[in-house]
C-alpha positions in Angstrom: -9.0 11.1 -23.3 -5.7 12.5 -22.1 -5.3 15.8 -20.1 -2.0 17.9 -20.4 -1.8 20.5 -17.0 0.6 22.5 -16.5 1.2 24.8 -13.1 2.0 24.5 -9.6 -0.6 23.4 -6.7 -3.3 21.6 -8.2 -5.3 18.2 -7.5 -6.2 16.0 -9.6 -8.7 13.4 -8.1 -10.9 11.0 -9.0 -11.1 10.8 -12.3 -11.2 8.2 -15.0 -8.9 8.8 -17.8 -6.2 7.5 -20.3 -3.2 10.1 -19.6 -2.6 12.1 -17.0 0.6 14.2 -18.1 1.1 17.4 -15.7 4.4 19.9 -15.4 4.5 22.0 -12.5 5.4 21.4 -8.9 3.9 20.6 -5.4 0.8 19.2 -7.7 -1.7 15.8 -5.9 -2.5 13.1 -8.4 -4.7 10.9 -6.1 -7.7 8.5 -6.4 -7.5 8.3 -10.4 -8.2 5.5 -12.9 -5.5 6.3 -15.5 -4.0 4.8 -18.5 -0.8 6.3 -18.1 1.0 9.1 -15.8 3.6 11.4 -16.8 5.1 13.9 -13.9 7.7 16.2 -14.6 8.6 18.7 -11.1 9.2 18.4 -8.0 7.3 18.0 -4.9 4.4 16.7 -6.7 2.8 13.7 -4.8 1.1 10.9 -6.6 -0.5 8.1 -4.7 -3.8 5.5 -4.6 -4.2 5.3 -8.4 -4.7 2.8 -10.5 -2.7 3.3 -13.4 -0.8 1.2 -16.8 2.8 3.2 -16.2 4.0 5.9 -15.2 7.4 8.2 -16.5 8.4 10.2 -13.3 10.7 13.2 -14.7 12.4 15.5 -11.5 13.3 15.5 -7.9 12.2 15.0 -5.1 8.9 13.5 -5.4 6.5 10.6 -3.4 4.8 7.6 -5.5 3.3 5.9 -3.1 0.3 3.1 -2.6 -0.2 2.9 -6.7 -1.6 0.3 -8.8 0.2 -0.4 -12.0 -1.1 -3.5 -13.8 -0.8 -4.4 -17.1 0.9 -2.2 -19.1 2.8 -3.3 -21.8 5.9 -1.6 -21.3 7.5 -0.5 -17.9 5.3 0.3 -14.6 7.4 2.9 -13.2 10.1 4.6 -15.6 13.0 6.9 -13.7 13.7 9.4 -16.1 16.4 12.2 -14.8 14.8 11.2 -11.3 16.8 12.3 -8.0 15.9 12.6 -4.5 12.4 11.0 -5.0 10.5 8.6 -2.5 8.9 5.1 -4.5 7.0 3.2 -1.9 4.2 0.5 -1.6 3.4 0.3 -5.0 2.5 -2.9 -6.9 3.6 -3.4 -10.3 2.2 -6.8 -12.1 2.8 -7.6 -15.7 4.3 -5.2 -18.6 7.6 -6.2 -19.6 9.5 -4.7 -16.7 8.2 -3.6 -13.3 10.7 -0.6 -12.4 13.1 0.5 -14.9 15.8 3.3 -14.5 17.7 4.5 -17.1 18.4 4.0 -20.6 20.2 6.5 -23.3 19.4 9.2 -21.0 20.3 10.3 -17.2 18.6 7.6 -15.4 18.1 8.4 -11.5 19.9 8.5 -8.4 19.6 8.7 -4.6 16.1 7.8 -5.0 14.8 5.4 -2.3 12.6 2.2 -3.2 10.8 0.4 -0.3 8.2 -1.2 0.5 7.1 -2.1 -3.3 5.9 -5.4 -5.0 6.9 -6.1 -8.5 6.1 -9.7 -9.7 4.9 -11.0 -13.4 7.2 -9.0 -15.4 8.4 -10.4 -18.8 11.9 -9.5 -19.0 12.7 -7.7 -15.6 11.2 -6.8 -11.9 13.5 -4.2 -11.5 16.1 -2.7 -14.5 19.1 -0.4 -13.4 21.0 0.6 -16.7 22.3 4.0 -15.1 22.0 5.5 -11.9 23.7 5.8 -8.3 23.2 6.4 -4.9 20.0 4.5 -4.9 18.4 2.1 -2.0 16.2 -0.8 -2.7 14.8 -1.9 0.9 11.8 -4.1 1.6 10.7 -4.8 -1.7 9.3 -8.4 -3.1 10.3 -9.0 -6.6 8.8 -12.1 -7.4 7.4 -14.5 -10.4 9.4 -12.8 -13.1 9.3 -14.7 -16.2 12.6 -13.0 -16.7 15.1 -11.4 -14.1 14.0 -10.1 -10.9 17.0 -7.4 -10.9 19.1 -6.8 -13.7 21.8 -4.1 -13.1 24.3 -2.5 -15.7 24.4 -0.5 -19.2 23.6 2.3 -20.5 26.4 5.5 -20.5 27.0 5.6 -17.1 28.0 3.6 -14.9 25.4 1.5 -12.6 27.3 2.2 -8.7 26.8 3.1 -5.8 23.5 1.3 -5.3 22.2 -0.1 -2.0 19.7 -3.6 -2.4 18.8 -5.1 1.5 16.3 -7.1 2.7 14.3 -7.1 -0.1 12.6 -10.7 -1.4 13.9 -12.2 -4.7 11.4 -15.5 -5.1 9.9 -17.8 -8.0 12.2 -15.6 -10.5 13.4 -17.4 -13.6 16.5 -15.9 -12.5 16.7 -13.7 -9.8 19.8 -11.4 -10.8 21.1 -10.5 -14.2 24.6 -8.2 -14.7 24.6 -6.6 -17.4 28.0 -4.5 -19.4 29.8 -1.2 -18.1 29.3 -2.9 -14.6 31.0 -1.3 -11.0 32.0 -3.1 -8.3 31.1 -0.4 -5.5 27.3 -1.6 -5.3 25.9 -3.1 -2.4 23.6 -6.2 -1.4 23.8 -6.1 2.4 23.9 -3.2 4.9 26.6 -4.5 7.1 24.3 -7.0 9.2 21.9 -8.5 6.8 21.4 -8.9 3.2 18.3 -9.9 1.0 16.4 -12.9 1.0 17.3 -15.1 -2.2 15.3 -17.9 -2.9 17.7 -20.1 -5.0 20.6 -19.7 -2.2 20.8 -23.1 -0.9 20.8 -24.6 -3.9 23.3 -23.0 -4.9 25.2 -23.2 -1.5 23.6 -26.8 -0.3 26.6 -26.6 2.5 25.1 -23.3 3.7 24.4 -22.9 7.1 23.4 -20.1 9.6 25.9 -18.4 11.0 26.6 -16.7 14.7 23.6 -14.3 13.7 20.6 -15.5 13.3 18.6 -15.8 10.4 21.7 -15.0 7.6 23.9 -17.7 6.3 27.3 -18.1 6.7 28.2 -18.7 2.3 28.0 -15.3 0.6 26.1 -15.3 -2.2 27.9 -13.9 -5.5 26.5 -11.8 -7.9 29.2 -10.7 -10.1 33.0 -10.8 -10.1 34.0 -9.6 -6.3 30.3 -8.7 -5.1 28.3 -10.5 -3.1 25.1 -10.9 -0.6 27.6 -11.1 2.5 24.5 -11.8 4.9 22.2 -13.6 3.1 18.6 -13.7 4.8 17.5 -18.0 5.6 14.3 -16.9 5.8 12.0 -14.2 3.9 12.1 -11.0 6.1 8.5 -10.1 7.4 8.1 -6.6 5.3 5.1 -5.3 7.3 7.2 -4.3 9.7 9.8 -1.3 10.0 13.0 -2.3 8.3 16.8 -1.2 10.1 17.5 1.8 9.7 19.9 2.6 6.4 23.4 2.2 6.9 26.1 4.9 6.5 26.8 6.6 3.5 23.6 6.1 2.6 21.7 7.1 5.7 22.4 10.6 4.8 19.5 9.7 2.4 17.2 10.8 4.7 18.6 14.5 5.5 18.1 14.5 1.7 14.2 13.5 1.8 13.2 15.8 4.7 9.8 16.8 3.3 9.1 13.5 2.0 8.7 10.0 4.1 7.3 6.8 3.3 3.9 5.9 3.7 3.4 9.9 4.6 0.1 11.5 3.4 0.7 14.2 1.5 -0.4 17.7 2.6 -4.1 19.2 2.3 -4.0 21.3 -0.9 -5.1 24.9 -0.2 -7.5 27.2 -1.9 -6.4 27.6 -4.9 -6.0 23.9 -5.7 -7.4 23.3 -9.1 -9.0 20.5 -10.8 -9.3 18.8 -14.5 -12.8 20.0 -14.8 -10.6 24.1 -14.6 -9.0 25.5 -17.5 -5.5 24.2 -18.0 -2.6 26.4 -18.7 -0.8 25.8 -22.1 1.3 23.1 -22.6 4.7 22.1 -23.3 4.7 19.1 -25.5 8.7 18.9 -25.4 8.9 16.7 -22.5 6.2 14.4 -23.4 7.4 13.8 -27.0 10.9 13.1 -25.2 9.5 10.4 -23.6 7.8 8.7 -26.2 10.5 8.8 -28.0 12.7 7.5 -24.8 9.9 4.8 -24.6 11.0 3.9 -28.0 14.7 3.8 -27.4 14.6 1.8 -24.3 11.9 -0.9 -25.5 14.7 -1.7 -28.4 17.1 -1.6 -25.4 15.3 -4.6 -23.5 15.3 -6.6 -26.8 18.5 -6.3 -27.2 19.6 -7.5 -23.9 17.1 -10.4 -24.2 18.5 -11.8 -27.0 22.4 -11.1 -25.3 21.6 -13.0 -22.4 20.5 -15.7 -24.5 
């Protein structure tokens, strides 16, 4: 059984159900066993459930302390996403943990930290289109494909910050992909990500005047690279540095919304599943079946090119 809500303000909490699909703004979906979640608003928080995948659709958002294990297709799909806060989720199994963008606006300025994505069949994290965004303190590991594969799609994939994050037991822990840009960006300044396969790669590596990072960048494509490589995987319990400039204007852009935050009592006239539902829209659900569709062929086909 699926529920289809539309409307501002409600909660939806602790319920067991196959789809949760909900249109409206500054809505709770907390505490849920669900099959699969489709948001579409803003301000709409969505945290604690255990879910297969998710579609988040708007601006602006928090996803945060979720459970999304074995779904089939992608854990968490950025669909026309900005502004929106994706922390301490775990994402295990499906064929790729996080994916943004494919054949359609994909997501930008949205901040990742804090998440683990590991047992993914194709990718831990796939960036087709999208800018602006920061990837901090997240473990990507045990990816029977690619733990970050970046590039494709219509736009162009720039722009992107990626810092001490953990990229271990990957088959292959980054993957560029077509229409690439060379303004992305795998170190703040001072320190980089952690990268198990570096010293094999650089076996003359060693640390350099600050401690920790080695003194060999580690290339990713063409002219970019991991300029401070972490020697060691960062601890990611504890508070990361704060985000370098541009993209530390990131959080004048997330006022309302922090990670880890709890999200505010709901008042009143908070409703619940077991209350009448407003009609609903199918148009944006249908959209992203179809999209599902569209970006499932997508993943094939870059398979099969890498090969």
């Amino acid at each position: 059984m699926s529920f289809y809500l539309t409307g501002n303000q409600s909660q939806i909490r602790g319920s067991a159900v196959g789809g949760i699909h909900i249109i409206g703004s500054n809505n709770t979906i907390r505490d849920n066993q669900i099959g699969r979640i489709t948001s579409a608003g803003s301000f709409n928080f969505i945290f604690n459930n255990e879910a297969g995948s998710m579609a988040l659709i708007g601006s602006r958002n928090l996803v945060d302390g979720n459970s999304f294990i074995g779904s089939g297709g992608v854990g968490i799909w950025m669909i026309d996403a900005y502004y929106n806060t994706i922390t301490n989720n775990i994402e295990v199994g499906g064929n790729v943990g996080i994916a943004i963008g494919y054949a359609n606006p994909g997501g930008s300025y949205n901040i990742f930290a804090g998440n683990t994505v590991e047992n993914a069949c194709l990718y831990g994290i796939l960036m087709q289109n999208g800018s602006g965004n920061v990837f901090y303190g997240n473990r990507i590991a045990n990816n029977s494909g690619s733990g970050l594969g970046l590039g494709g799609g219509r736009v162009k994939t720039e722009n992107n910050l990626f810092f001490h994050n953990i990229f271990i037991d990957n088959t292959k822990n980054f993957e560029a992909g077509w229409n690439m840009n060379l303004s992305n960006s795998f170190d703040s300044g001072a320190e980089g990500n952690y990268w198990d396969d570096y010293l094999a790669k650089y076996p003359d590596a060693k640390q350099s005047g600050q401690l920790g990072v080695g003194d060999t960048p580690y290339l990713l494509y063409d002219n970019t690279a991991d300029n401070y490589p972490l020697l060691n995987e960062p601890d990611l319990s504890v508070a990361v540095p704060a985000l370098p400039k541009p993209w530390s204007q990131l959080s004048i852009m997330h006022p309302e919304i922090e990670p880890s935050q709890t999200p505010p009592p709901q008042n009143s006239s908070g409703s619940s599943l077991n209350q009448t539902a407003e009609p609903f829209s199918w148009l944006p659900v249908v959209a992203v079946s179809v999209a599902f569709v569209v970006v499932s062929a997508a993943v094939v086909y870059l398979k099969k090119r890498k090969r």
